[in-house]
MARBA-656889 format. One line per 2 residues: number of its first residue (from 1); for each residue y, z, x of C-alpha. Coordinates in Angstrom, 2 decimals, decimal comma. Layout:
<pts>
NUM = Y/Z/X | ...
</pts>
This chain:
<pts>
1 = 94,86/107,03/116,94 | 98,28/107,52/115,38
3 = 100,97/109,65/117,47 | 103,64/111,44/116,31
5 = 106,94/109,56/116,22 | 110,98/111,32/115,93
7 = 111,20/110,70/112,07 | 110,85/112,44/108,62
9 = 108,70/110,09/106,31 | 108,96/111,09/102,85
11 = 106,23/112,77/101,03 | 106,66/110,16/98,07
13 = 105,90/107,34/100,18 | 102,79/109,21/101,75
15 = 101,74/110,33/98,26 | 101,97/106,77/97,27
17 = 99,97/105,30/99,59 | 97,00/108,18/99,08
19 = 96,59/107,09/95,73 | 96,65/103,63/96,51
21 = 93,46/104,32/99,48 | 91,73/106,92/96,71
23 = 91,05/103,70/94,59 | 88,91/102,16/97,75
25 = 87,33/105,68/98,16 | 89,39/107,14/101,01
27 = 92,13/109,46/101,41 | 94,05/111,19/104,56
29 = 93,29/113,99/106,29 | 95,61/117,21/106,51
31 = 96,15/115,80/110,43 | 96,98/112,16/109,02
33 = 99,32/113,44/106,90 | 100,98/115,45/109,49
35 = 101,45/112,40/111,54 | 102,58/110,26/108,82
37 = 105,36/112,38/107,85 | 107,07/111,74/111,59
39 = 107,07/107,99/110,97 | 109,65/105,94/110,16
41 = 109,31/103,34/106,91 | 108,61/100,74/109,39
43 = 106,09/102,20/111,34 | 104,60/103,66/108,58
45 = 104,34/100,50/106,55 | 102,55/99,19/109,79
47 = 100,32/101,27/109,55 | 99,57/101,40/105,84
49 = 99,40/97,61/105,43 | 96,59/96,71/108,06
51 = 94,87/100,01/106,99 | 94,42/99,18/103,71
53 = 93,16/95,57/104,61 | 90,69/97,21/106,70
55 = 89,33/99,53/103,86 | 89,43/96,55/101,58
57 = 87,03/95,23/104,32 | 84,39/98,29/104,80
59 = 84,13/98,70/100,85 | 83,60/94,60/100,15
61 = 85,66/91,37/99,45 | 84,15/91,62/95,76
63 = 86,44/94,68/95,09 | 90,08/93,97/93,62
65 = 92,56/95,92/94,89 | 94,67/97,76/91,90
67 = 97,08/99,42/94,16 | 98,56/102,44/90,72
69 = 102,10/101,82/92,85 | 102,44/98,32/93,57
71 = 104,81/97,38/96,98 | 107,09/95,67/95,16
73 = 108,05/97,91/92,73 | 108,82/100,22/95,64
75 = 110,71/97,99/97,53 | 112,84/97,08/94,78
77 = 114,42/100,91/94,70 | 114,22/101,17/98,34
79 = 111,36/102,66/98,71 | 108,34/102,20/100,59
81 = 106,43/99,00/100,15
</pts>
């Protein structure tokens, strides 16, 4: 269960990593998304990086992840990842 933290996440980052879930088959709710957006980068990115090993996990370790934003491109600009 996620609780809402004291921050303003940006929708970019949030955006970001919907697409990236979408590609496994998932996405967030409305109430997800509400959450996320209180999170700091840090939390978030704890969150996002354990989810998305998890997915990886329920859909099968024969599926590639193709993340369409990869981290490091977003880390380089200061961004999430």
């Amino acid at each position: 269960m996620m609780h809402p933290g004291h921050n303003r996440l940006l929708l970019t980052c949030i955006a970001t990593a919907m697409k990236n879930v979408e590609y496994l088959g998932f996405t967030f709710s409305k109430r997800l998304i509400d959450v996320l957006q209180t999170l700091s980068v840090d939390e978030f990115l704890g969150m996002y990086h354990p989810l998305v090993d998890d997915l990886k996990s329920l859909v099968g370790a024969n599926v590639v992840f193709r993340p369409m934003y990869p981290a490091s491109s977003g880390a380089q600009r200061g961004g999430c990842g």
